[in-house]
C-alpha positions, 0 to 999 in steps of 0.5 A, spaced: 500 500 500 501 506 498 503 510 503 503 518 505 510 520 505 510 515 499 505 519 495 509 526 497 515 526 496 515 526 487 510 532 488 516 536 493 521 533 488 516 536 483 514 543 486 523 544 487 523 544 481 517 549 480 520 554 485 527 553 484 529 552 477 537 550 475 539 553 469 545 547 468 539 541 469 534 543 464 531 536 464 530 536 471 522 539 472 521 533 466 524 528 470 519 529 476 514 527 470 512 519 468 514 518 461 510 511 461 503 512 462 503 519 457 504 524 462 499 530 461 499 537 463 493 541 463 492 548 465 483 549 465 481 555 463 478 558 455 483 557 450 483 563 448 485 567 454 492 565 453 496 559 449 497 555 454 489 554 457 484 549 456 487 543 452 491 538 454 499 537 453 501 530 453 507 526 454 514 528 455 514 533 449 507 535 450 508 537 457 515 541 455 511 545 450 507 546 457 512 549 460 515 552 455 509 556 453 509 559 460 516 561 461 517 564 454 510 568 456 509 569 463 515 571 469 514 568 476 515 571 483 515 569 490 511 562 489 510 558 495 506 553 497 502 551 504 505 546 508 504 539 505 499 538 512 494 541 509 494 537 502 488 533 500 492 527 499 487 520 496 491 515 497 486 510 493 487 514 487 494 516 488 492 524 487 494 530 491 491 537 492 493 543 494 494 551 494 500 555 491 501 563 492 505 567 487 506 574 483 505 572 476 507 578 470 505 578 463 512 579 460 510 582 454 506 587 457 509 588 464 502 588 467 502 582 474 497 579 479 498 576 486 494 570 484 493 564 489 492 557 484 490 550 485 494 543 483 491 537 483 496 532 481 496 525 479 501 520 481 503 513 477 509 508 478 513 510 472 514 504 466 507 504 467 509 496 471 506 498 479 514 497 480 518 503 478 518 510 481 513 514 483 512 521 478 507 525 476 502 523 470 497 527 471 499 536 472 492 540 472 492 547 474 486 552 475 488 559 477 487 566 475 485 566 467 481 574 467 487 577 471 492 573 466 488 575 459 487 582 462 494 583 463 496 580 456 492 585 453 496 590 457 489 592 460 489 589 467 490 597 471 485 598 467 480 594 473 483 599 478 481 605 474 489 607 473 494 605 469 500 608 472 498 605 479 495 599 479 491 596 485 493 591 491 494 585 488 495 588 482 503 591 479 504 596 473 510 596 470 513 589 473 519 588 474 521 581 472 528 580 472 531 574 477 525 571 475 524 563 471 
């Protein structure tokens, strides 16, 4: 039987390699994924709010254009989750819930939002065998599509009336150095 620590451990490994990417091990977010079954991300939300929303990336490539997509796109700040007490963690169907916080900005445009987000994450043995390796299969992400279409179209300071200042939770001209 799958046990607690057993099911938490690839999702640290996972949120590691979110929260403090290596630039000399590229691979290593992709190799928190299963590459057997076909691992899927997928971020809910209308696929015309930005290119990353409402479809599925599958496998390994899929799930590294996922990634891709939203590095080129997006910066993130302070990202950070609750403790993993607090997770939703289902052991019979080996799945994992739970809430993140961080400042995401539209790099393009400049325009940020403090954003709280939800991952459900789904873990399989790696090789498809029940013998190999705990990883992630399944990577879903609800978050915060208005603010982050809003910002694409440079029109987030807009809901604060201002352009040049913003709001709470809201960043006029974001500084995205030192960002992933």
């Amino acid at each position: 039987m799958t046990t607690r620590p057993d099911l938490l451990k690839p999702i640290h490994a996972l949120l590691e390699a979110l929260t403090d990417p290596d630039p000399t091990n590229p691979n290593k977010l992709l190799s928190t994924f299963t590459t057997s079954p076909s691992p899927l991300a997928h971020e809910h939300g209308l696929p015309q709010l930005a290119p990353f929303l409402g479809r599925p990336f599958t496998g390994q490539d899929g799930v590294a254009t996922y990634f891709e997509l939203i590095t080129s796109l997006l910066s993130i700040k302070n990202m950070v989750f609750e403790s993993d007490e607090n997770w939703v963690v289902d052991k019979s169907c080996m799945a994992v819930s739970l809430r993140g916080t961080a400042t995401f900005g539209w790099k393009e445009t400049r325009q940020a939002w403090d954003e709280t987000f939800v991952y459900r994450i789904k873990l399989a043995a790696d090789g498809g065998s029940g013998e190999g390796r705990l990883a992630v299969c399944e990577y879903h992400v609800w978050a915060d599509t208005g603010a982050a279409y809003l910002a694409r179209l440079g029109r987030l300071g807009d809901l604060m009336g201002s352009k040049s200042g913003g709001g709470e939770g809201i960043h006029i001209d974001f500084d995205a150095e030192g960002t992933r």
